[in-house]
N, C-alpha and C positions, 0 to 999 in steps of 0.2 A: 236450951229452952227458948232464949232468946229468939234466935235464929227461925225457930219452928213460927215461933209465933209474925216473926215481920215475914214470912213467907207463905201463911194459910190464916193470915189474922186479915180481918177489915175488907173480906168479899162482898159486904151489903148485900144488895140489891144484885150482883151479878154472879152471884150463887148459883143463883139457879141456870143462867147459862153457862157458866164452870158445867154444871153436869149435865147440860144438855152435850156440848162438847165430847164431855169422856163417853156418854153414851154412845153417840154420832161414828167417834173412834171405833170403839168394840164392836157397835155393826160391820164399819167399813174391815177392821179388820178378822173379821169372821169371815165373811164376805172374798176377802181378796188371799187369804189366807186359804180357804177351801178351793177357790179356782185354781190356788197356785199349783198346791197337792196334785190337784185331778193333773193338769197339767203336766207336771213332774212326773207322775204313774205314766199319763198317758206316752209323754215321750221316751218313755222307757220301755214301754209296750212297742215303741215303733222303732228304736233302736235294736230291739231285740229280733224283731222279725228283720229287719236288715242285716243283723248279723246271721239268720235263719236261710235266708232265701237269696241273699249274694247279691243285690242287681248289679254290682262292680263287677262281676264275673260274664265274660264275652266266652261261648262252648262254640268251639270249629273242630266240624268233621267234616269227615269224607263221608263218601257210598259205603252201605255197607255193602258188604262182601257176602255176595251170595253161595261161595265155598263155604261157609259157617252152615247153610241152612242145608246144603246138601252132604255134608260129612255125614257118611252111611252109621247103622248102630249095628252093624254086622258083620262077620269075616274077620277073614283074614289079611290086614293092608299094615304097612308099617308106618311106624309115630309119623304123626303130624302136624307142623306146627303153622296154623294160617293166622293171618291177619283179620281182625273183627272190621275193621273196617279198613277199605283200598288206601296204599300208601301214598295219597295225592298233596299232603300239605308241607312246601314248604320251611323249612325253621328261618331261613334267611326273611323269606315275605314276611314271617309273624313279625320280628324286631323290628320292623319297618311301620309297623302301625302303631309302635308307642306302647305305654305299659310293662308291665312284667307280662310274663310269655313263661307258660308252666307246660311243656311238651310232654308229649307220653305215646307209646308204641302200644297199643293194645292187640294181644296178641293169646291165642286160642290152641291149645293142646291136646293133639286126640291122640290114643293111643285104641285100639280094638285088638283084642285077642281073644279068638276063640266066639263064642256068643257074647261076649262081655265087653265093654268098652266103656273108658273116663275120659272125662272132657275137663281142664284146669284152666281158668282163665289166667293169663301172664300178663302184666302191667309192668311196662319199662315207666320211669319216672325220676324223677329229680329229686330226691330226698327233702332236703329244705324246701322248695317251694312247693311242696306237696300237704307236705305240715298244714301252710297257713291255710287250704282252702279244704284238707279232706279229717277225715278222725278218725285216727289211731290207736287203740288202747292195747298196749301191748303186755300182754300175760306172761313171758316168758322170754326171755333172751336179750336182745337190743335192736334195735331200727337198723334203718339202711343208713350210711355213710356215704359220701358225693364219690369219694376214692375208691369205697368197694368193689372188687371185681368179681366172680363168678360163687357170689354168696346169694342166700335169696330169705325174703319175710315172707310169712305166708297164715292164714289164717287156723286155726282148729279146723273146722271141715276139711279143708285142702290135706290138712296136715294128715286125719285119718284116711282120707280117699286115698294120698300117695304112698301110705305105709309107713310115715317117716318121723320122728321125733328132733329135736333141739339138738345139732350136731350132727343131724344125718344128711344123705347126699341123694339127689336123683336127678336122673339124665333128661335132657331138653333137645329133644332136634334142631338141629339147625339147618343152617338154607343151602350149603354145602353139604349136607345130608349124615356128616356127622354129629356124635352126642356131645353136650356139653353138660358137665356134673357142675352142679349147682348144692353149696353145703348152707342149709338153713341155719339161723344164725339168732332166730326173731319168730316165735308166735303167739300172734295175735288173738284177745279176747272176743272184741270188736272193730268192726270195719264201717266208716261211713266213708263210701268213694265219693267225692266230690263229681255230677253229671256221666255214672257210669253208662256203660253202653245195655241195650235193652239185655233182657235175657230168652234169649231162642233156641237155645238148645240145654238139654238134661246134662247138670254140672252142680258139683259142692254148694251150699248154700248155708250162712247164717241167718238169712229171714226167711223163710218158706214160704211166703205169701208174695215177695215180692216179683215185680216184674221187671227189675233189673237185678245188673249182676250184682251180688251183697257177696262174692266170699274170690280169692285167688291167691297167686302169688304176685311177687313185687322184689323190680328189680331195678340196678341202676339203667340210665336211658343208653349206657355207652355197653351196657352188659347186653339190654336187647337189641341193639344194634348189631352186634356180635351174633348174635339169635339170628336175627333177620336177613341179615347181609346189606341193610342200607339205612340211611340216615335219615328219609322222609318219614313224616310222622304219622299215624293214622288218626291223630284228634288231638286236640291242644285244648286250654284255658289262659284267656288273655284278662290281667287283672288289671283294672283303670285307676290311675291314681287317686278318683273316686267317682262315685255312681254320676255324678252330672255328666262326666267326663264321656262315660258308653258311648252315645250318643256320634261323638266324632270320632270314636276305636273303631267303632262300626265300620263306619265310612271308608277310615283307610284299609283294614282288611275285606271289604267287598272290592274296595277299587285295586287290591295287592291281590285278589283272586279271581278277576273279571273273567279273564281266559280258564281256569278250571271252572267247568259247569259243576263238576261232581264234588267240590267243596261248598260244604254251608256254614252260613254264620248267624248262631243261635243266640239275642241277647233275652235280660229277663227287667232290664231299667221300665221299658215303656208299660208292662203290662204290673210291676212293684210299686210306681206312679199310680194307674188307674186305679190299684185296689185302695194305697193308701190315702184319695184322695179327696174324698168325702170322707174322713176322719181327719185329717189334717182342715178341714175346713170346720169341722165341729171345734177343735181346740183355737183355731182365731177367731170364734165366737168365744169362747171362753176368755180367751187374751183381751179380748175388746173389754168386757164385761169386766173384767181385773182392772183395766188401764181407765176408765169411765168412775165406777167405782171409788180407785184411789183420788184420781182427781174431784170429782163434786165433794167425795166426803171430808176430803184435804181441804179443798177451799173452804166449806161451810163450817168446820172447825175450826181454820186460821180466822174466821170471820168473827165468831164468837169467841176467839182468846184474844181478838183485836180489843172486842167490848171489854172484857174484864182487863186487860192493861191498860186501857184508854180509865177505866173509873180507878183508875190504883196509879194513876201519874202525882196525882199532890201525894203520895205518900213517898213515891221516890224521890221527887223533889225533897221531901223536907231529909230524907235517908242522905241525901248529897247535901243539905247546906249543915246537919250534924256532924262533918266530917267524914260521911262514909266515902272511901274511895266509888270512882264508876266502875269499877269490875265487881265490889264489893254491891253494890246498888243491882246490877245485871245479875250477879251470883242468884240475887234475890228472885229478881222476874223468872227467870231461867228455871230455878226452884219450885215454883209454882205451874207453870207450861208443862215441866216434865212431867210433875206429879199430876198433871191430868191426863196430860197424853198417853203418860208409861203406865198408869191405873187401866185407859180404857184399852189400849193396846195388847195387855197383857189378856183380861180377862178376854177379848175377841178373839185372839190366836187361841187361848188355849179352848175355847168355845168351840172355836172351826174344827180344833185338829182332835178333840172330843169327839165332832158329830160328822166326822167323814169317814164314809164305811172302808173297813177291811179291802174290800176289791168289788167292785164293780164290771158291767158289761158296757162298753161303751156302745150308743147306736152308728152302726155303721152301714152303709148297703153292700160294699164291696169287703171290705177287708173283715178278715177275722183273725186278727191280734191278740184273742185270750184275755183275761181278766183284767180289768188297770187296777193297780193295787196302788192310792192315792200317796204319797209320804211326803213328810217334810224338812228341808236341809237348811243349811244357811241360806241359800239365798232368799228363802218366803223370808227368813226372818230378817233379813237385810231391808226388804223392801217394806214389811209391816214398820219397822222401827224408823225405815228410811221417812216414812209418809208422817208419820209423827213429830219426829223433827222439825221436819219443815212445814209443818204445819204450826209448833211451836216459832218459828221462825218467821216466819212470814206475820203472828199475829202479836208478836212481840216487836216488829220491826219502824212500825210506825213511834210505838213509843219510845223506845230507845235513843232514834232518831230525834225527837222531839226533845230530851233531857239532855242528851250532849251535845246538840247542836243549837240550844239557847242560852240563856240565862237563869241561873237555878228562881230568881226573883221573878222573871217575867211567864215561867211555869207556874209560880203557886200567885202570881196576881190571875191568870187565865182561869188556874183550875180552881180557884176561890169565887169565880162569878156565878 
């Protein structure tokens, strides 16, 4: 009881800025608490479409191959196994521009007989670095393996179009004009290929709307290599240690591919920038207005706990010539700051985070990022509590200064005049 009373007893006259104070708090923290939110939604809207849209991912192909567009739908011709796009890249040049380097042999299977004829798309690939950039869901069996040899993944459509089940086997021509059995091992629910090749001819499909390939089979890159009879690739994905990075990936694969005309190098960094760039300019408005904010309402708070420690200095003094130790005296001041600060503090965080809607649209002219659904972590609450403090701190600092760095007599002859 004691205690309560030497630490909210004998306010006077500076009561009333005591609660101008906590008030001052609970705006600024409403305030800096609801930017943070939008903030935190909003960088998480942007984090999200980066992970949506790759701009770390560099696509190199070649020409496509205009043997895909004239593979007849009729007759009598035997299996065929062509390349979707010309074998002009490289694996040696790719390593040399830096990054990871994700190779793939894409590769097109016709088979006609009779009036009838299927088209299977075959994708050699790298099991692991495939993972990180394409999606997988696999229904049925198990994925590919780096050591795999003439095993194959392959989607539900594929699986119906080739007649084949979980354990079954079907033949692939090869470039030596022999078959090679291929035993499925792995199928697939859903397929998201990471920058597949368009779709231009009638072939298996899990999206029927799309206009690229969505359905095939998938093999290791040393298995179609075996297919194909060579080791150039017909398109690659070069991944940059990160998106700033593009930029000079670019550079060394245009200048490792000067001499091939018919290789291209597709990035998506410069036009992932444009879209998100008037939105990232909307949330440093927002930052500014957080950082503005904490400071005036900081300072004008520290200002008015300066007043009310400055009218409660003869009471510390006489608390220090009673005997009380100086930690025991501070305990006191300290006690009083917090209980303004951490009153108005409270009630403004929980104010903001009250009146900030479920998800919102942000204005944007280019991008469209989907809803920002505002939330709050440690760190709004780090920096609400952070501004308090110091704002406690800074208004307590004069007088603390002033009782330990005199004379407990030459404080209460001062604060007696």
């Amino acid at each position: 009881m004691i205690w309560a009373k030497l630490v909210f007893g004998g306010f006077g006259r500076r009561g009333l800025e005591a609660l101008v104070a906590l008030a001052v708090l609970a705006i600024a923290a409403a305030i800096v608490a609801g930017a943070m939110m939008v903030i935190k939604g909003a960088n998480d809207a942007m984090a999200r479409a980066e992970r949506e849209d790759r701009p770390d991912i560099v696509q190199v192909t070649s020409r496509f191959n205009r043997a895909v567009f004239e593979t007849p739908r009729s007759g009598h011709l035997p299996p065929l196994t062509l390349p979707v796009y010309e074998p002009l890249i490289d694996p040696a040049k790719l390593s040399a521009a830096g990054g990871t380097v994700l190779g793939r042999q894409s590769l097109l299977r016709n088979v006609v007989s009779g009036e009838s004829f299927l088209n299977i798309y075959i994708f050699g690939i790298e099991p692991e670095k495939e993972y990180q950039v394409s999606v997988f869901s696999l229904g049925r069996g198990r994925f590919l393996r780096s050591d795999d040899g003439a095993v194959a993944v392959l989607d539900q459509a594929s699986a119906q179009a080739l007649g084949v089940d979980l354990g079954g086997t079907f033949p692939v021509r090869k470039a030596d004009g022999q078959d090679l059995s291929l035993t499925v091992v792995g199928i697939l629910d859903r397929l998201e290929l990471r920058d597949p090749p368009p779709r231009t001819i009638a072939a298996p499909v899990l999206t029927p709307d799309s206009t690229y390939v969505s359905s095939g089979v998938f093999v290791t890159l040393h298995t179609s290599e075996e297919i194909f009879g060579r080791s150039t690739l017909t398109d690659a994905l070069g991944i940059a240690p990160a998106a700033q990075d593009v930029p000079s990936m670019v550079d060394g694969l245009r200048e490792a591919f000067r001499l091939e005309p018919g290789v291209f190098v597709t990035e998506r960094y410069g036009q992932f920038r444009r879209k998100v760039h008037d939105f990232a300019q909307t949330l440093a408005h927002f930052a500014i207005i957080t950082v503005a904010t904490a400071a005036l309402a900081g300072s004008f708070a520290a200002n008015l706990l300066h007043d009310v420690y400055a009218d409660r200095r003869r009471q510390y003094a006489m608390l220090l010539a009673l005997g009380f130790s100086p930690m025991q005296t501070t305990m006191v001041g300290v006690g009083v700051g917090v209980a303004i600060v951490g009153t108005g503090t409270l009630v403004g965080a929980l104010v903001g985070a009250a009146c900030a809607p479920s998800h919102f649209a942000m204005p944007s002219l280019m991008a469209d990022l989907g809803a920002i659904e505002p939330s709050f972590n440690s760190l709004i609450a780090a920096v609400v509590i952070g501004i308090a403090l110091v704002a406690v701190a800074l208004g307590m600092a004069p007088t603390a200064w002033r009782l330990h760095g005199r004379s407990i007599a030459g404080v209460l002859s001062q604060e007696g005049r």
